[in-house]
C-alpha positions as CSV (number, residue, x, y, z in Angstrom):
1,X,0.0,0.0,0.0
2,X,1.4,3.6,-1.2
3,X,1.4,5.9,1.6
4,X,-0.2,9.6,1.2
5,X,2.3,11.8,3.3
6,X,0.5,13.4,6.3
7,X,1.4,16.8,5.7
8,X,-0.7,16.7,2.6
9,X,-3.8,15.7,4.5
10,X,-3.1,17.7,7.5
11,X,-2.9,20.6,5.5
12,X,-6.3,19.9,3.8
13,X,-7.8,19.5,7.1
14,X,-6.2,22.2,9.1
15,X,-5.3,25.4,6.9
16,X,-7.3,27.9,5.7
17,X,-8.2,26.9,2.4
18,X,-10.8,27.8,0.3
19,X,-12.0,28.2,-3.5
20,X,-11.3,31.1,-4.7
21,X,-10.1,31.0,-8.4
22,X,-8.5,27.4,-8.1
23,X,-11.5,25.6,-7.1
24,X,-13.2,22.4,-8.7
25,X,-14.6,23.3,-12.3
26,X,-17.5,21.4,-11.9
27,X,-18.9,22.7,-8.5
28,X,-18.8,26.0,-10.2
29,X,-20.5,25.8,-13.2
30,X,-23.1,28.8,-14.0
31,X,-26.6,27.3,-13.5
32,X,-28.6,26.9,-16.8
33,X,-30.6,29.9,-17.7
34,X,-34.5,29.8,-16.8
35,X,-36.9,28.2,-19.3
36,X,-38.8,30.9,-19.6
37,X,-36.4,33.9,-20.1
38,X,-37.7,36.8,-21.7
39,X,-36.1,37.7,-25.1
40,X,-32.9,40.1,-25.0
41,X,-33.9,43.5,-26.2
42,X,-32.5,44.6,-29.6
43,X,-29.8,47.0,-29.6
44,X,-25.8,46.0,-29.6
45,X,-24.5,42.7,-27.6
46,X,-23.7,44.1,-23.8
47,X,-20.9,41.2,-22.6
48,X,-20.4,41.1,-18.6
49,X,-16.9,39.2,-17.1
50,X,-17.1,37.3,-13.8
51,X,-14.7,34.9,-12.1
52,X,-17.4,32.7,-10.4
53,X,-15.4,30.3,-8.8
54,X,-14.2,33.2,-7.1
55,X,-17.2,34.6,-6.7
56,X,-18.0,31.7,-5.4
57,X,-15.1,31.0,-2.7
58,X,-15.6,35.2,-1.5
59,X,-19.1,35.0,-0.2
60,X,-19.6,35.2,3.5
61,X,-21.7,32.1,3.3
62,X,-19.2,30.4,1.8
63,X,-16.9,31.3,4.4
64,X,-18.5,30.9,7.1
65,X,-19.5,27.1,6.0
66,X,-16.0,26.0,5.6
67,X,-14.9,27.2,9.0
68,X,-17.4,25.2,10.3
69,X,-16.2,22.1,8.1
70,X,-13.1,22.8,9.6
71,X,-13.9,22.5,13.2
72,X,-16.1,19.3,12.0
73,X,-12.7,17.8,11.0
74,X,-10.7,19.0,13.6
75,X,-10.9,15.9,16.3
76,X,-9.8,14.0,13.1
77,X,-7.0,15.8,12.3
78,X,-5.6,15.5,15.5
79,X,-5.8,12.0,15.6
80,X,-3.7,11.7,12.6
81,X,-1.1,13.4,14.7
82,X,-1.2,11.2,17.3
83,X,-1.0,8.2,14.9
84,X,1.8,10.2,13.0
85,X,4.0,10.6,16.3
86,X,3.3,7.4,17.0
87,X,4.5,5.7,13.5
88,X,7.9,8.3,13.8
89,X,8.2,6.6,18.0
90,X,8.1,3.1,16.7
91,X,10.6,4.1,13.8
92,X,13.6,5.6,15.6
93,X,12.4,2.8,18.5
94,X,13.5,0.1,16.0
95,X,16.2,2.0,14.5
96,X,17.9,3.2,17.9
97,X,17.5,-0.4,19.5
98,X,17.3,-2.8,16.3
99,X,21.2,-3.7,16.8
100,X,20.8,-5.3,20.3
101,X,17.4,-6.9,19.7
102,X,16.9,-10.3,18.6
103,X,15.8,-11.5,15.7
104,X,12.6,-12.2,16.9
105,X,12.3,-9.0,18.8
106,X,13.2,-6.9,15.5
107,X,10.4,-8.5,13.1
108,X,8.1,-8.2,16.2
109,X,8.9,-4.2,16.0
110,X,8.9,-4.3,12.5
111,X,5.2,-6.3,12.2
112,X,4.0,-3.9,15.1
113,X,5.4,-0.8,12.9
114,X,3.8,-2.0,9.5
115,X,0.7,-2.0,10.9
116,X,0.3,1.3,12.7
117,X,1.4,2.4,9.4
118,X,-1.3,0.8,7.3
119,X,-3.7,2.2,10.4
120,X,-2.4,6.1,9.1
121,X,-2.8,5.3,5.5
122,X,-6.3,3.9,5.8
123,X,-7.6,6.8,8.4
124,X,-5.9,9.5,6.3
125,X,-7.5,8.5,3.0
126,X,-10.7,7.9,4.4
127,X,-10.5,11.8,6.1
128,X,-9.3,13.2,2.8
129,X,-12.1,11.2,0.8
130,X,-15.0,12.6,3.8
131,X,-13.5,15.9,3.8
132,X,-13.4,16.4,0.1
133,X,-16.8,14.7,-0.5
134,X,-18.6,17.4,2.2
135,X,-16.2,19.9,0.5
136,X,-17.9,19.5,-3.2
137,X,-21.5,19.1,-2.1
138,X,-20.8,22.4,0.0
139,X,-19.5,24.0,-3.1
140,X,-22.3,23.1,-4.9
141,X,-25.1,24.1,-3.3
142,X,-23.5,27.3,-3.1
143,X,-22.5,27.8,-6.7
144,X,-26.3,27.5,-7.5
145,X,-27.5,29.7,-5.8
146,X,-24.3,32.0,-6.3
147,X,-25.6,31.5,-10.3
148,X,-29.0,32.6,-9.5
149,X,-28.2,35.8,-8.2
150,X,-25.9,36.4,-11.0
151,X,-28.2,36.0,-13.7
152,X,-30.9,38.2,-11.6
153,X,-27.9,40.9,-11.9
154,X,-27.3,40.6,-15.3
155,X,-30.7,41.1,-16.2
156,X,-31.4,44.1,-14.5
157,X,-28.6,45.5,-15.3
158,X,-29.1,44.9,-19.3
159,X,-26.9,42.2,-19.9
160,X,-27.3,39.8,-22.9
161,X,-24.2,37.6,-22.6
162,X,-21.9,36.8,-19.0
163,X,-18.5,35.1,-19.5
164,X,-16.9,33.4,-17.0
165,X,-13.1,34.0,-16.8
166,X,-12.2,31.6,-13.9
167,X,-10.7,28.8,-15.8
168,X,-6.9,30.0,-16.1
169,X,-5.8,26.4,-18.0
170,X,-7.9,27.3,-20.7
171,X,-9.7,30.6,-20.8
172,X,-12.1,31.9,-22.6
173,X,-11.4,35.4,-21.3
174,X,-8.6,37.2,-23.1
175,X,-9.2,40.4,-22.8
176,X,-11.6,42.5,-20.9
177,X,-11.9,45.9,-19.0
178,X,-12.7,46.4,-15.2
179,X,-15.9,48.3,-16.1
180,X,-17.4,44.9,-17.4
181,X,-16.2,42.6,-14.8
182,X,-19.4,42.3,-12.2
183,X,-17.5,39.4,-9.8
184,X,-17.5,42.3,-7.0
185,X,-20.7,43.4,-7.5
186,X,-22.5,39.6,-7.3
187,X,-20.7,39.1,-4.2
188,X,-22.2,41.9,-2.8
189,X,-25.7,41.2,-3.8
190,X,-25.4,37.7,-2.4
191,X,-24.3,38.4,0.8
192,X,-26.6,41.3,1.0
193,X,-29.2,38.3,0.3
194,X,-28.1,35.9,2.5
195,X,-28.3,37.9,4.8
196,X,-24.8,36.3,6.7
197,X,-22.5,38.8,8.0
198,X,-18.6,39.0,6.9
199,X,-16.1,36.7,9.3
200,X,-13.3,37.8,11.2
201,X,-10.1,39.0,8.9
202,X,-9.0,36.3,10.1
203,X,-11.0,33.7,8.7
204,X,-12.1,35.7,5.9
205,X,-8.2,35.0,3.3
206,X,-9.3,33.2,0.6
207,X,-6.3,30.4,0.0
208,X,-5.6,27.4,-2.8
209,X,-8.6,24.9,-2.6
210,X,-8.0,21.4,-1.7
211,X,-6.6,19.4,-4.5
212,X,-6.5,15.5,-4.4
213,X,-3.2,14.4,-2.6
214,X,-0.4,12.4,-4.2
215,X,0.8,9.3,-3.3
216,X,4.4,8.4,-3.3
């Protein structure tokens, strides 16, 4: 069995991460528009610009639920600590010692080593795998409604056409000027929605999203 190095889940479980522009394409995707949406006026094509998985990541709501996912995880990240210090205490136990210990004694340490270490790879994919899982359907169910409110905005505000310019692999977004990106201004009127007030500076950074940790 490969074994996923702990900093890589710890660091899922315990920094501050969120969306922002790196987050999962497909928890971000702009809902379909409404069946029945009235026809665009005549007149020239008026093109909007938002970075929605930003958007997305920026909201109070948004940030408010992943602290709390956080502190969900918390009692597990901890115990992948304790496991981790005690895999690195068995280690330099058999190294330190293995010379005057028998033969018996040494596969005894080593068996007794193995498997606390197959205990941390089992417990620290299964946290990764429940973290990221609650991660994505949190996403989602944001990102719709996060969608809704856009296209509300873009209709009032006369609108026919809303890009989005998160994707940085492959954007569709070459060009455009601040007047026509409306990221700012959707975040606004979905908090102002919600209804849930900003978080503490300190909770409120918006770092790299979870990504899906190597093995090695």
């Amino acid at each position: 069995m490969k074994r996923v190095p702990l900093v890589v889940i710890l660091l899922v479980l315990g920094s501050a991460i969120a969306v922002a522009q790196t987050a999962a394409a497909p928890a971000a995707q702009t809902p379909a528009a409404p069946k029945h949406e009235p026809s665009a006026p005549a007149g020239p094509l008026r093109v909007a610009v938002i970075a929605f998985q930003a958007a997305v990541g920026q909201t109070n709501e948004f940030q408010r639920d992943f602290a709390d996912l956080q502190k969900k995880y918390d009692p597990r990240r901890q115990q992948l600590k304790t496991l981790s210090d005690e895999v690195d205490s068995l280690t330099k136990e058999l190294q330190n010692k293995g010379a005057s210990l028998t033969d018996a004694e040494r596969a005894t340490r080593a068996h007794a080593l193995d498997e606390k270490k197959k205990q941390l790879d089992r417990e620290t994919q299964d946290a990764q795998t429940d973290f990221q899982a609650d991660m994505q359907v949190m996403i989602n169910r944001i990102a719709s409604k996060v969608g809704a409110v856009m296209t509300d905005y873009a209709q009032a505000q006369g609108y026919t056409l809303v890009l989005d310019a998160s994707d940085q692999q492959s954007p569709i977004v070459l060009y455009a000027t601040e007047n026509n990106n409306i990221t700012r201004q959707v975040i606004d009127a979905y908090n102002a929605k919600s209804g849930v007030p900003a978080p503490p500076p300190a909770v409120q950074s918006t770092p790299e999203a979870p990504q899906p940790s190597p093995t090695h």
